[in-house]
C-alpha positions in Angstrom: -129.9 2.4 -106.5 -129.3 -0.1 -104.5 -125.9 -0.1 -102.1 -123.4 -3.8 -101.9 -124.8 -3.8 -98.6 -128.3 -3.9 -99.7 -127.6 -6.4 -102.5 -125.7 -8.9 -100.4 -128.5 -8.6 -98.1 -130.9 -9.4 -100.9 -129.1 -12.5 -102.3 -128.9 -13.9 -98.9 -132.6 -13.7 -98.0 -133.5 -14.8 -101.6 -130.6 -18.0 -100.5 -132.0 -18.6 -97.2 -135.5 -18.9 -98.7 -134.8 -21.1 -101.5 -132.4 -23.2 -99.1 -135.8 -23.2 -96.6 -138.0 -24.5 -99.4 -136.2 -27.6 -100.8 -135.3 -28.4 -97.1 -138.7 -28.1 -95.3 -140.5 -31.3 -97.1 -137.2 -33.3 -96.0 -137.6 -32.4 -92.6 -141.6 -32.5 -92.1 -141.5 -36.0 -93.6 -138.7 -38.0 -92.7 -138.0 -40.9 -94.6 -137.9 -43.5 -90.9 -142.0 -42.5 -90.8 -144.5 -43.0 -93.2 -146.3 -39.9 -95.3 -149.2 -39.1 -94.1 -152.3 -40.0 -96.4 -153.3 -36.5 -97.4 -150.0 -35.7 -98.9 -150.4 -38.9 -100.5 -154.0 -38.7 -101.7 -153.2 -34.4 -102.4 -149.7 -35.9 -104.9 -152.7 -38.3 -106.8 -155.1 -35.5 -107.2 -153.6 -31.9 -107.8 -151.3 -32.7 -110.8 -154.8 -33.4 -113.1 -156.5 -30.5 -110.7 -153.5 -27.8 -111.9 -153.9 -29.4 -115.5 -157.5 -28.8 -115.7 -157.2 -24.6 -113.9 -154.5 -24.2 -116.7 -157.0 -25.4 -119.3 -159.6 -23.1 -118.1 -157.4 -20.6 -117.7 -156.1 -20.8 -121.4 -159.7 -21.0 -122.9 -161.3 -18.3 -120.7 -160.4 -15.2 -123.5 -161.8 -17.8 -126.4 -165.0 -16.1 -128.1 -166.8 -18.6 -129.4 -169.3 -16.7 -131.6 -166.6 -14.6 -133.1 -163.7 -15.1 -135.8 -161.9 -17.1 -135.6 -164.3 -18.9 -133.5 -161.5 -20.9 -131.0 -160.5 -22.9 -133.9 -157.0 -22.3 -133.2 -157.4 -23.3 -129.5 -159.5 -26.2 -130.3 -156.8 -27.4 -133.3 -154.1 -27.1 -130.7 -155.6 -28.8 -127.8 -156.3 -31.4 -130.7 -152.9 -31.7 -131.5 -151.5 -31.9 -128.3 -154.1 -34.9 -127.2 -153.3 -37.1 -130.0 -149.7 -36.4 -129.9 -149.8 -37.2 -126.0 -151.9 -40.3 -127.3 -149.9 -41.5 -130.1 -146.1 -40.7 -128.0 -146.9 -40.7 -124.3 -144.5 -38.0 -124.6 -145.9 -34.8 -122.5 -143.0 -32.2 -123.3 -143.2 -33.2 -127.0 -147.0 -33.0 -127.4 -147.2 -29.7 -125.1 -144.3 -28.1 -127.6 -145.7 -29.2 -130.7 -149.5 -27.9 -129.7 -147.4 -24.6 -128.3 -145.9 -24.0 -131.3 -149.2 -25.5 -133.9 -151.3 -22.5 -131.7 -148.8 -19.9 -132.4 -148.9 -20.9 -136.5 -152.4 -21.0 -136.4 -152.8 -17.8 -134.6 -149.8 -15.8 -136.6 -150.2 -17.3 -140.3 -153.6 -18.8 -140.8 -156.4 -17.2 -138.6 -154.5 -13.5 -137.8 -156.6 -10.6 -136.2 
């Protein structure tokens, strides 16, 4: 069990660091100097690089040459593409293929 003492403590570090980490970028790049081009080039690249490790990440458990064959992961990566196409909407097509997987996977292909 933890003492007040311990728990103040705690909730300060936990403060400090959060405080520390929306602070640092502000002062490593001030806004009188211009970013440096690998931040810039590394703000272009890693949004589609952390896309595509959380697609292979989803897809690594799929068995293909077993029921239900990633038809539900294929259906919902379908579904969120053409909504993303069709809306340019990101949170709407990322819900909508979240919650298309999870009908798929509960009500029409279960294990």
């Amino acid at each position: 069990m933890m003492t007040t003492l311990q728990a103040i403590v705690t909730v300060a570090i936990i403060a400090v660091g959060t405080l520390a980490t929306r602070a640092l970028p502000f002062l490593a790049f001030p806004a009188n100097r211009p970013t440096p081009r690998v931040v810039v080039y590394l703000g272009r690249v890693l949004p589609f690089a952390i896309t595509a490790m959380l697609i292979v990440y989803c897809l690594k458990d799929v068995t293909p040459f077993a029921s239900p064959y990633g038809l539900p992961e294929l259906l919902a990566i379908f579904i969120v593409a053409l909504l993303f196409l069709i809306f340019k909407n990101s949170l709407l097509a990322i819900a909508a293929g979240t919650v298309a997987y999870m009908l798929l996977v509960q009500l029409v292909f279960p294990v």
